[in-house]
PyMOL Python script that loads the backbone (N, CA, C, O; Angstrom):
from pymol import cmd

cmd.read_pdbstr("""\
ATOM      1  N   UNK A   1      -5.518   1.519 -14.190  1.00  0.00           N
ATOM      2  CA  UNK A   1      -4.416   0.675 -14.615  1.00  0.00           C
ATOM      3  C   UNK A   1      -4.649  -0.744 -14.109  1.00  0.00           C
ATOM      4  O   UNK A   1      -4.864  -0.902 -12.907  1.00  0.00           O
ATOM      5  N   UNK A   2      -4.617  -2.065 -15.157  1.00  0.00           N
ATOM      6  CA  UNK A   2      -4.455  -2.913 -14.510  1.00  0.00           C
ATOM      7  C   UNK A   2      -2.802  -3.682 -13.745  1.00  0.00           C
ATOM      8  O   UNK A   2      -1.602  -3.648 -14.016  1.00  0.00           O
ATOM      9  N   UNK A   3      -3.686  -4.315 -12.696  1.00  0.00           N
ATOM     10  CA  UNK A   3      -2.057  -4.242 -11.738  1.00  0.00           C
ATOM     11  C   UNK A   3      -1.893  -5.760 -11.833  1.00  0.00           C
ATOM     12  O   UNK A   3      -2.981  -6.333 -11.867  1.00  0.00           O
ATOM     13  N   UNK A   4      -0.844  -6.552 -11.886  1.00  0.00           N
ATOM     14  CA  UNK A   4      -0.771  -8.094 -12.125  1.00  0.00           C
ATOM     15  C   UNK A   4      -0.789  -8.720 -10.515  1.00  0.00           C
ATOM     16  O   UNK A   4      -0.352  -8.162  -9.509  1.00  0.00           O
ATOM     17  N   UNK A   5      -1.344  -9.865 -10.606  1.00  0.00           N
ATOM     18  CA  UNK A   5      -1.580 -10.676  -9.585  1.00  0.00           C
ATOM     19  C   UNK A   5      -0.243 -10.861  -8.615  1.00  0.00           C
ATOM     20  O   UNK A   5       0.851 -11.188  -9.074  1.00  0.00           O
ATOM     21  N   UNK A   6      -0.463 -10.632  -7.357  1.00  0.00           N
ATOM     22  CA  UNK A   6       0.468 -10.785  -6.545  1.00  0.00           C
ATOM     23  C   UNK A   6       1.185 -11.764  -6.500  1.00  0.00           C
ATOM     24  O   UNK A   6       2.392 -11.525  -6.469  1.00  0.00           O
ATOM     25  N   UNK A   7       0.829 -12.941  -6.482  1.00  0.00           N
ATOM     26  CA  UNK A   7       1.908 -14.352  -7.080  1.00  0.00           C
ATOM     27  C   UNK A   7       2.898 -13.922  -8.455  1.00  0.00           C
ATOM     28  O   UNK A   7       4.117 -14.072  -8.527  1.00  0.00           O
ATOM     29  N   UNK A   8       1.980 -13.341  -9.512  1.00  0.00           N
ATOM     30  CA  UNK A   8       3.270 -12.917 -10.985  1.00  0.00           C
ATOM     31  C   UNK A   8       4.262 -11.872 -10.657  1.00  0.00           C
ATOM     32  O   UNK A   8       5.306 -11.673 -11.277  1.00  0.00           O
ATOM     33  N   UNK A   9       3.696 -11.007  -9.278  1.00  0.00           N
ATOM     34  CA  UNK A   9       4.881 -10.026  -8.757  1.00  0.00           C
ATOM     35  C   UNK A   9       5.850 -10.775  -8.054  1.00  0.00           C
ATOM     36  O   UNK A   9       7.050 -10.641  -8.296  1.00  0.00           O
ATOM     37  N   UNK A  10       5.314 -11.736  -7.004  1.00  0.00           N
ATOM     38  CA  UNK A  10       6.567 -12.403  -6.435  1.00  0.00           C
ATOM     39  C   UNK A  10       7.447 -13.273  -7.233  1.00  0.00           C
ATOM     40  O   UNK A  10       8.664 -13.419  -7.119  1.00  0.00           O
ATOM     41  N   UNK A  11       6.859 -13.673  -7.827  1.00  0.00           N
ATOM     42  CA  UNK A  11       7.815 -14.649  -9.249  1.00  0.00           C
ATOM     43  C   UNK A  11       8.785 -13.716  -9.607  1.00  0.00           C
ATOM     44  O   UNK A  11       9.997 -13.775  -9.401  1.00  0.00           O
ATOM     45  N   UNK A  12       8.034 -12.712 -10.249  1.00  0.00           N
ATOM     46  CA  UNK A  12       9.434 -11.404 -10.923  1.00  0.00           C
ATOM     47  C   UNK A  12      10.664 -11.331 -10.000  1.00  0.00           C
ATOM     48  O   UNK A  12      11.843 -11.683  -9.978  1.00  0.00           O
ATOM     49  N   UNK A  13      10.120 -10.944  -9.551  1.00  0.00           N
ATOM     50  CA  UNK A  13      10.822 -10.380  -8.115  1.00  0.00           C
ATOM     51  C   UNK A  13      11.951 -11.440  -7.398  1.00  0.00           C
ATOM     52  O   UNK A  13      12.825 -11.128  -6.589  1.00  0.00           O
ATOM     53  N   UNK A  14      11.672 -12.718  -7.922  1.00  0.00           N
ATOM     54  CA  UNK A  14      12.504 -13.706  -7.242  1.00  0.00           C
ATOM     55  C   UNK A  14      13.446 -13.993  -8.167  1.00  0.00           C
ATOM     56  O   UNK A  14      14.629 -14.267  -7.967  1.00  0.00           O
ATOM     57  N   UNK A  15      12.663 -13.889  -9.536  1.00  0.00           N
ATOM     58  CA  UNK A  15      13.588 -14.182 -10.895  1.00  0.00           C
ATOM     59  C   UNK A  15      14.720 -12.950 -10.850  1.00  0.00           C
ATOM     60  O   UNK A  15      15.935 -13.138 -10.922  1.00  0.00           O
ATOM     61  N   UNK A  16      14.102 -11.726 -10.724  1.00  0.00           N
ATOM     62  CA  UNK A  16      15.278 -10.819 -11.039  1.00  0.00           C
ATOM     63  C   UNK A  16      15.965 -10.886 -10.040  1.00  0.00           C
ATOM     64  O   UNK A  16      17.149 -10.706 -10.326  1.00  0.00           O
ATOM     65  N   UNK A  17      15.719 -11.138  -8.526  1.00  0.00           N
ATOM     66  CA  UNK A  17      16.894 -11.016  -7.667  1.00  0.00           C
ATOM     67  C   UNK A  17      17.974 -12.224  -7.873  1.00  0.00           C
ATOM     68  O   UNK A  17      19.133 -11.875  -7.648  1.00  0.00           O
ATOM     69  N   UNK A  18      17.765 -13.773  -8.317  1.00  0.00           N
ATOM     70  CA  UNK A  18      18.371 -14.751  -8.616  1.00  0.00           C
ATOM     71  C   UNK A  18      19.434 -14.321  -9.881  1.00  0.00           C
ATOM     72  O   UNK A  18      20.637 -14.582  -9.862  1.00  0.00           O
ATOM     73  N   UNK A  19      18.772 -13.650 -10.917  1.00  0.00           N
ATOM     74  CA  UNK A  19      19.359 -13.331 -11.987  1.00  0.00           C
ATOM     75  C   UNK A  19      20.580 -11.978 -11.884  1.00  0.00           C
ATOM     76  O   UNK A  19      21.616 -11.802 -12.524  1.00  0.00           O
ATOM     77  N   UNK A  20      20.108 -11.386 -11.089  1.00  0.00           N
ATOM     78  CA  UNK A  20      21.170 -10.308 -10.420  1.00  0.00           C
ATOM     79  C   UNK A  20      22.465 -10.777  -9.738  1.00  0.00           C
ATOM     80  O   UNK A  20      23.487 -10.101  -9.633  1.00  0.00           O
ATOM     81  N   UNK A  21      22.265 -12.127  -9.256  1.00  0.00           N
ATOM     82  CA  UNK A  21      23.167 -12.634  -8.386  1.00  0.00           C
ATOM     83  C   UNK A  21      23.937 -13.423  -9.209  1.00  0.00           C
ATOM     84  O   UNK A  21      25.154 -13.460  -9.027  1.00  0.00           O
ATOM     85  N   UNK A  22      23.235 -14.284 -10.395  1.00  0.00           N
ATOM     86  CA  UNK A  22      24.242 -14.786 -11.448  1.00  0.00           C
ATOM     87  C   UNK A  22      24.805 -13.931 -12.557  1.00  0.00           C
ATOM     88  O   UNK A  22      25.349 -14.495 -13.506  1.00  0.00           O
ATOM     89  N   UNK A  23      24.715 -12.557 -12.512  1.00  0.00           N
ATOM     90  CA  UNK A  23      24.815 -11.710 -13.318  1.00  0.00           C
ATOM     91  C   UNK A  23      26.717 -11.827 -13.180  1.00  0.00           C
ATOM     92  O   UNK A  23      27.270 -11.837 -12.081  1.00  0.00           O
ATOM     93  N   UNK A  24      27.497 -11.908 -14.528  1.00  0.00           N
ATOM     94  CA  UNK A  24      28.258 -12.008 -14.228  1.00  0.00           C
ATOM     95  C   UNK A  24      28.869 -13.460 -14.567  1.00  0.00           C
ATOM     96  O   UNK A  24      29.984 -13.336 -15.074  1.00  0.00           O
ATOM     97  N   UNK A  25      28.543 -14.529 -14.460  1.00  0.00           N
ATOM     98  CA  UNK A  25      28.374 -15.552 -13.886  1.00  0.00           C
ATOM     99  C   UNK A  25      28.335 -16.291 -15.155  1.00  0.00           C
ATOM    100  O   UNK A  25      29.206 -17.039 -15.600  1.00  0.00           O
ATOM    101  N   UNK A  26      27.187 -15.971 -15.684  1.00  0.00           N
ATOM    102  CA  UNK A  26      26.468 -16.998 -16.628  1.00  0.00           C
ATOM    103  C   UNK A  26      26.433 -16.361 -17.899  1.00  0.00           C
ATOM    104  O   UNK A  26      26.014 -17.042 -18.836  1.00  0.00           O
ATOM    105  N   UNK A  27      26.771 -15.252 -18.108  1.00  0.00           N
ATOM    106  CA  UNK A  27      27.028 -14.803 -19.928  1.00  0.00           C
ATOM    107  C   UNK A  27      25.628 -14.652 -20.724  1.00  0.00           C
ATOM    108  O   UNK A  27      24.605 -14.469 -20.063  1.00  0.00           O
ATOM    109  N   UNK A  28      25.571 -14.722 -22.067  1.00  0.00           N
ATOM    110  CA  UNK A  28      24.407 -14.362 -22.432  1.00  0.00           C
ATOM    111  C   UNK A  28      23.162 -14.631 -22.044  1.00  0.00           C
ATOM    112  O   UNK A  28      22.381 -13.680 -22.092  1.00  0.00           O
ATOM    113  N   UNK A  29      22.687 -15.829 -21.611  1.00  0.00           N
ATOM    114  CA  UNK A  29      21.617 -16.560 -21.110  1.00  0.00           C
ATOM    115  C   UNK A  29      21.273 -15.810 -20.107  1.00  0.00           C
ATOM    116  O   UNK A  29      20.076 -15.527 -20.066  1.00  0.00           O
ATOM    117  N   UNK A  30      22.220 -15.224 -18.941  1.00  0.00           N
ATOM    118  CA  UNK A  30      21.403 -14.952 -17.756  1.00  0.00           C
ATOM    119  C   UNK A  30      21.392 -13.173 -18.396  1.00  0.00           C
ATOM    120  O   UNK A  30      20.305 -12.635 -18.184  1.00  0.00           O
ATOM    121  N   UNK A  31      22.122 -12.535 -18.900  1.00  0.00           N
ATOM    122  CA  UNK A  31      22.230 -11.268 -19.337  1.00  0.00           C
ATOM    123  C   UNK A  31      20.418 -11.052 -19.967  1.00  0.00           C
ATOM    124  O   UNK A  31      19.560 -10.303 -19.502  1.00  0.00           O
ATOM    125  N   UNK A  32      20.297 -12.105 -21.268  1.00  0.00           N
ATOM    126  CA  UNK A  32      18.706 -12.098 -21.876  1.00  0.00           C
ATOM    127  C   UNK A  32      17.532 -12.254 -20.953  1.00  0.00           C
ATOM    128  O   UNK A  32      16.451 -11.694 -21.137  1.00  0.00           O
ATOM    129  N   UNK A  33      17.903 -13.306 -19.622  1.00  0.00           N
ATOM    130  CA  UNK A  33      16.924 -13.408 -18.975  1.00  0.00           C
ATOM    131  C   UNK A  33      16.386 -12.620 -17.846  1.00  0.00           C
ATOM    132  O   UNK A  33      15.326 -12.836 -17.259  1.00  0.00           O
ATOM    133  N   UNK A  34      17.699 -11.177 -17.485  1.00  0.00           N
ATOM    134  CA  UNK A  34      17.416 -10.389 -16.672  1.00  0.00           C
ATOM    135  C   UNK A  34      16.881  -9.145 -17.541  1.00  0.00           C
ATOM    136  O   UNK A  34      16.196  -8.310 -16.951  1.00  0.00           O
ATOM    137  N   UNK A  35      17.155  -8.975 -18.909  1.00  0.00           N
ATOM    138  CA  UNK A  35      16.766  -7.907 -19.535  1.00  0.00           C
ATOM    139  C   UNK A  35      15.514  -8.042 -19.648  1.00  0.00           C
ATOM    140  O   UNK A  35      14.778  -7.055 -19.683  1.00  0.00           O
ATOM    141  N   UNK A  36      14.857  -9.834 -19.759  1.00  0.00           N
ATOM    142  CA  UNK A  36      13.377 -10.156 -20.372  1.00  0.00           C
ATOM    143  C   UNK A  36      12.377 -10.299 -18.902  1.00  0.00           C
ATOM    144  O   UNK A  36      11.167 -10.070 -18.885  1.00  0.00           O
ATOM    145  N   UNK A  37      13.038 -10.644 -17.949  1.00  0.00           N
ATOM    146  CA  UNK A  37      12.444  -9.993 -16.418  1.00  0.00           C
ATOM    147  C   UNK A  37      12.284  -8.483 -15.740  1.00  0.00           C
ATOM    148  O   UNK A  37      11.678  -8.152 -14.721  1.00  0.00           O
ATOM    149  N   UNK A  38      12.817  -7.936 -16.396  1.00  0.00           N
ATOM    150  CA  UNK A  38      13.654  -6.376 -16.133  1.00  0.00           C
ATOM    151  C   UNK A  38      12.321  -6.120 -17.379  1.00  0.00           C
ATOM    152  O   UNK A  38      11.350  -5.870 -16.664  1.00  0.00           O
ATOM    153  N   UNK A  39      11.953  -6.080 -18.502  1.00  0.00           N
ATOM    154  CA  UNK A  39      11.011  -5.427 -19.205  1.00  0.00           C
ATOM    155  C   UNK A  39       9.597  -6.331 -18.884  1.00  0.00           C
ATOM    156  O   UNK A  39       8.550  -6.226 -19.523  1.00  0.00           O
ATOM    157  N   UNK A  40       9.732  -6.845 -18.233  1.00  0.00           N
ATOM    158  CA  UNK A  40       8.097  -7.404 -17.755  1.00  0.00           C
ATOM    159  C   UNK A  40       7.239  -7.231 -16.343  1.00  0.00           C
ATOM    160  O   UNK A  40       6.134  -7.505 -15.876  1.00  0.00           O
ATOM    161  N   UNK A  41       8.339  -6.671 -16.023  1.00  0.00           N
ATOM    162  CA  UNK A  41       8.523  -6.002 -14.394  1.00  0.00           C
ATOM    163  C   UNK A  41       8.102  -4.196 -14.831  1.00  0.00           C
ATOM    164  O   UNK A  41       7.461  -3.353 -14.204  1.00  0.00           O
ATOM    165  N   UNK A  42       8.731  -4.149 -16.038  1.00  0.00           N
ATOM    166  CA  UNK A  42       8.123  -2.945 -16.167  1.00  0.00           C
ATOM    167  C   UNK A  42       6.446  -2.876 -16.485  1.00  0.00           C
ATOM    168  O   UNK A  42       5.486  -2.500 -15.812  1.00  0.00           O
ATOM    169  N   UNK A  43       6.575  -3.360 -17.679  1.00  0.00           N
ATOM    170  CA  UNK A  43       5.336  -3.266 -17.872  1.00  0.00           C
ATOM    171  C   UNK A  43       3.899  -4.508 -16.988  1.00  0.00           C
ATOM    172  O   UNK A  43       2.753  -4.820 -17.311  1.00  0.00           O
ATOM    173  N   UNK A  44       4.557  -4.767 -16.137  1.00  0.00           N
ATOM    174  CA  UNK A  44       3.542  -5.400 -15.134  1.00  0.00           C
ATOM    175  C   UNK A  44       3.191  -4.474 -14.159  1.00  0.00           C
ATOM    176  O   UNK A  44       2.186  -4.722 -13.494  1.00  0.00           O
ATOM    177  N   UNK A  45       3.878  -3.355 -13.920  1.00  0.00           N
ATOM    178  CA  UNK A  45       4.066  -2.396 -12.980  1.00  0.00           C
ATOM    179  C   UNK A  45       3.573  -0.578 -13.354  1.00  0.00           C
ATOM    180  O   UNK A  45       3.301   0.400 -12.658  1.00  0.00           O
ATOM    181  N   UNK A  46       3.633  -0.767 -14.332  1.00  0.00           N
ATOM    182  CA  UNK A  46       3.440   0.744 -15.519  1.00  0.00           C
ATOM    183  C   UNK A  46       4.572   1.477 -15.671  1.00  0.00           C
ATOM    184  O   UNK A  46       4.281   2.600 -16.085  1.00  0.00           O
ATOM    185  N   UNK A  47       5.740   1.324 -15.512  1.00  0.00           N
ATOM    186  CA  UNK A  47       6.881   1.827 -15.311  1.00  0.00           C
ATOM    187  C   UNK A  47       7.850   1.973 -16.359  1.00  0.00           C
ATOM    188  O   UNK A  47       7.631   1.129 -17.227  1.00  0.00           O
ATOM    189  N   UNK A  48       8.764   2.652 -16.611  1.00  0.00           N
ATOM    190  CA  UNK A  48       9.535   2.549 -17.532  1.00  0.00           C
ATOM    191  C   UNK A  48      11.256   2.095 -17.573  1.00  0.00           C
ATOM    192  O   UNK A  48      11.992   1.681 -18.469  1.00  0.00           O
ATOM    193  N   UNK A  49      11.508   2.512 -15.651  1.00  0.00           N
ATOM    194  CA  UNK A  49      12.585   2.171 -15.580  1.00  0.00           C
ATOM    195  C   UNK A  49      12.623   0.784 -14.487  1.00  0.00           C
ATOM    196  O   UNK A  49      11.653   0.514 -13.778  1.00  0.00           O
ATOM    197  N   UNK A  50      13.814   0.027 -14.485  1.00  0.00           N
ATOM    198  CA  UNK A  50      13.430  -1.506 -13.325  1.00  0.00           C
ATOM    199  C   UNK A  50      13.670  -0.991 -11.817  1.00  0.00           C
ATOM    200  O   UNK A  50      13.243  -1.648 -10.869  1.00  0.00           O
ATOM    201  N   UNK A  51      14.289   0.068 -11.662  1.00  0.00           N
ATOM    202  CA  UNK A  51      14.290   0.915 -10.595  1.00  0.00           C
ATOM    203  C   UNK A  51      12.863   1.474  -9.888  1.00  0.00           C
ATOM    204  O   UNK A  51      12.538   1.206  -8.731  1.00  0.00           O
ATOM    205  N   UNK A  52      12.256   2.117 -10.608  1.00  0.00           N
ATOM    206  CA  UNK A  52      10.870   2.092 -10.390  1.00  0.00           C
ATOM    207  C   UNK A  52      10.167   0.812 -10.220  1.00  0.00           C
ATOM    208  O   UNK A  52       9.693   0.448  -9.144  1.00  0.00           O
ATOM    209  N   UNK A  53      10.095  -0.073 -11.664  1.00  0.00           N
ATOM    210  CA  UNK A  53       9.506  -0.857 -11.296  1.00  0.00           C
ATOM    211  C   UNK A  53       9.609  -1.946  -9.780  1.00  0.00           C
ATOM    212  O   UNK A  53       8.678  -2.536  -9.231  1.00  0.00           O
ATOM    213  N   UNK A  54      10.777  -1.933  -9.476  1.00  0.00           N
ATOM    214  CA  UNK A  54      11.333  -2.631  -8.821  1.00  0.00           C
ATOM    215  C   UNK A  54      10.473  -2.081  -7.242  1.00  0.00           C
ATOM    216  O   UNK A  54       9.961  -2.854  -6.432  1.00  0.00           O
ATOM    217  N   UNK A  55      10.506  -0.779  -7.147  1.00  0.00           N
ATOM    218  CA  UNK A  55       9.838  -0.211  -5.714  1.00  0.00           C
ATOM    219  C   UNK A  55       8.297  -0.346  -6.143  1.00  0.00           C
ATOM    220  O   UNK A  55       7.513  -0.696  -5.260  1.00  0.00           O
ATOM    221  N   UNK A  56       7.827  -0.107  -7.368  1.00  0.00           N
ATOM    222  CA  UNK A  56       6.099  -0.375  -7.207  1.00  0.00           C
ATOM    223  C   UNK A  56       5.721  -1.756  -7.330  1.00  0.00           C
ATOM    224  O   UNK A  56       4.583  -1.830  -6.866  1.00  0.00           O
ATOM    225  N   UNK A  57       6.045  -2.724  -7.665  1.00  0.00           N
ATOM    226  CA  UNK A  57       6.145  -4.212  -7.472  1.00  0.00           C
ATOM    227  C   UNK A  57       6.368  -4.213  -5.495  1.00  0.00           C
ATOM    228  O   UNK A  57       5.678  -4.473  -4.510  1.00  0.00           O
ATOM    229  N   UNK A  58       7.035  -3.993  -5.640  1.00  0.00           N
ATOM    230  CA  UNK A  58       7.357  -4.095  -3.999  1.00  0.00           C
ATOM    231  C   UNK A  58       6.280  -3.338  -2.512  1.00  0.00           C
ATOM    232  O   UNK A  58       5.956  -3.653  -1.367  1.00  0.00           O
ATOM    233  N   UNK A  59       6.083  -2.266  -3.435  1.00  0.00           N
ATOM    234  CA  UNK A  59       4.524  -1.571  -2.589  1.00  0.00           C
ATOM    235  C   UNK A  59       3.637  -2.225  -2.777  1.00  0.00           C
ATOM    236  O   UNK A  59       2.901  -2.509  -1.832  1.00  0.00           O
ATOM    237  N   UNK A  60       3.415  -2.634  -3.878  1.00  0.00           N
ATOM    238  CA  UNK A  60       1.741  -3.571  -4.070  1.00  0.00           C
ATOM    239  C   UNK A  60       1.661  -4.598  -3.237  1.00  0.00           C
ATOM    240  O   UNK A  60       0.688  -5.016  -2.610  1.00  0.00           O
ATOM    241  N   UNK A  61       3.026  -5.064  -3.287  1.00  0.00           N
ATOM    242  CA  UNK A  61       3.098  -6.369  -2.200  1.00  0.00           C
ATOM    243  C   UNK A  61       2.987  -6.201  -0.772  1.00  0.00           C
ATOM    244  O   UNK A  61       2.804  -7.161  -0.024  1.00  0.00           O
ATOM    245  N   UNK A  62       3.069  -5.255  -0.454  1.00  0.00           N
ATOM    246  CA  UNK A  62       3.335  -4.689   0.914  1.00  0.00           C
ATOM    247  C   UNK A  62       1.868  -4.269   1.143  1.00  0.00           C
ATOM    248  O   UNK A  62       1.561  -4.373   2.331  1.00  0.00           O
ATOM    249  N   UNK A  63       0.817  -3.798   0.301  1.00  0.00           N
ATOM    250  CA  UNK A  63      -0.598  -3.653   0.279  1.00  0.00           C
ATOM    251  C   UNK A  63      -0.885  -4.729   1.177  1.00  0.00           C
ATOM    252  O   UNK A  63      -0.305  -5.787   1.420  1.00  0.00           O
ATOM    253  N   UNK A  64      -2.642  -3.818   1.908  1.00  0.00           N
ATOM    254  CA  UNK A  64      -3.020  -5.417   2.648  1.00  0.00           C
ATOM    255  C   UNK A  64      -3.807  -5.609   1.493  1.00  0.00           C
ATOM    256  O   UNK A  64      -4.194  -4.686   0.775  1.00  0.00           O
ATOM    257  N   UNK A  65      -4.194  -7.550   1.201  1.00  0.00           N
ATOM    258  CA  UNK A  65      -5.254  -7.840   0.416  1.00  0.00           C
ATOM    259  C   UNK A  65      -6.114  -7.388  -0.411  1.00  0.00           C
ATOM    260  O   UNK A  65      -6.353  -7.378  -1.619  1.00  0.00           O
ATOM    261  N   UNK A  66      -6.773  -6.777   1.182  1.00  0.00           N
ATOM    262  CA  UNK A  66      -8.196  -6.284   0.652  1.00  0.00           C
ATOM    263  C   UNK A  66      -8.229  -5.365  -0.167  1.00  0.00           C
ATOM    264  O   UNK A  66      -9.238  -5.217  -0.857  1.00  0.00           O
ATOM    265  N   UNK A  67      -6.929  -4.363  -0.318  1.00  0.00           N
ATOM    266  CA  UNK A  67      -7.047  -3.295  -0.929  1.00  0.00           C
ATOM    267  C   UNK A  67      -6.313  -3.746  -1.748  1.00  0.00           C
ATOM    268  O   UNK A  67      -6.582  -3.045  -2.724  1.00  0.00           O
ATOM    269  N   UNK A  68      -5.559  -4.434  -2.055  1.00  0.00           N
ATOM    270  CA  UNK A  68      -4.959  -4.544  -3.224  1.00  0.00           C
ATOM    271  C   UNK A  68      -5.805  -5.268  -4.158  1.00  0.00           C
ATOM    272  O   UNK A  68      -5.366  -5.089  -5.294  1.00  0.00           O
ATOM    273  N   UNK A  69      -6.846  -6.019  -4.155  1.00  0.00           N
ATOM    274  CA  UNK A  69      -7.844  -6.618  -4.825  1.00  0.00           C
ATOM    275  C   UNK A  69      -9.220  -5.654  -4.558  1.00  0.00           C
ATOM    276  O   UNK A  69     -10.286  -6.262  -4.659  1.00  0.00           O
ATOM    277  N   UNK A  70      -9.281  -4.481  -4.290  1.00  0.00           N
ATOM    278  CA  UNK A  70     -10.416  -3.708  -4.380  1.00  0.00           C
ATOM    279  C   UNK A  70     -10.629  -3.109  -6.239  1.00  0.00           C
ATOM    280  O   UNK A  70     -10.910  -1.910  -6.255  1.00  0.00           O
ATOM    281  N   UNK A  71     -10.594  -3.349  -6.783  1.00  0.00           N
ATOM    282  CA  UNK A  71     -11.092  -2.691  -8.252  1.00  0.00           C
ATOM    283  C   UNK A  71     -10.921  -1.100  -8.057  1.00  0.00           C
ATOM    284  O   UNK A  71     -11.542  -0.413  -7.245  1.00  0.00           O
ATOM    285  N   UNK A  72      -9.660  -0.531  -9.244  1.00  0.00           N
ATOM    286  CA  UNK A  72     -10.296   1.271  -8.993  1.00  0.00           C
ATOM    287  C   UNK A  72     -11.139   1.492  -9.761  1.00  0.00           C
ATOM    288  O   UNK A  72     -11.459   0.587 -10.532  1.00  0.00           O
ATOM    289  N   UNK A  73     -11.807   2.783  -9.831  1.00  0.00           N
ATOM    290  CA  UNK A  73     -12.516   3.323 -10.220  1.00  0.00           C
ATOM    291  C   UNK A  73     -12.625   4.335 -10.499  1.00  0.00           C
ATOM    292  O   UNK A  73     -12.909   5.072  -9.555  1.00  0.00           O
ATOM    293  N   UNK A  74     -12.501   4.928 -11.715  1.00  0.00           N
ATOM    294  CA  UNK A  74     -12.468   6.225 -12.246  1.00  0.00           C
ATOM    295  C   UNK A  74     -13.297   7.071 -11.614  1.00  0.00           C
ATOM    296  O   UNK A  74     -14.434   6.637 -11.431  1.00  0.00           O
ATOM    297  N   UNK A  75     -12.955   8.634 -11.056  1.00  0.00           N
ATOM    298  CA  UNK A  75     -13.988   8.849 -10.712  1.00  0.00           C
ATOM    299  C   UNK A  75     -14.029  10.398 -11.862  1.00  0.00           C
ATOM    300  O   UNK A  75     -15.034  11.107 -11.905  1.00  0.00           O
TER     301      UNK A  75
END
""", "prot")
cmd.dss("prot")
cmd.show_as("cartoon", "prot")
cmd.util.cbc("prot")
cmd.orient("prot")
């Protein structure tokens, strides 16, 4: 599986928590922009729900470096 660059995870991750907090707030605009963070989080992640995605975004980050930039390999 490819996994997205640790900077495009922290972006998500900052967008959806900001957008969670104006949820409510801001009406359609922020509603579209958490649904369109919320499905890119999925599929940046392999996931189907933002719940999931939300904890494997968050493990990768928690990876050290080296292993998170090691290439897998089918075996």
């Amino acid at each position: 599986m490819l996994m997205a660059h640790p900077a495009v995870l922290e972006e998500l991750l900052r967008r959806y928590d900001e957008l969670r907090a104006q949820q409510g707030e801001g009406g359609d605009g922020v509603a579209r922009g958490l649904e369109d963070v919320s499905y890119t989080l999925c599929v940046s992640t392999g996931t189907r729900e933002i719940a999931a995605a939300l904890v494997a975004a968050r493990e990768q980050l928690r990876r050290p470096a080296t292993r998170r930039n090691t290439p897998v390999v089918p075996v």
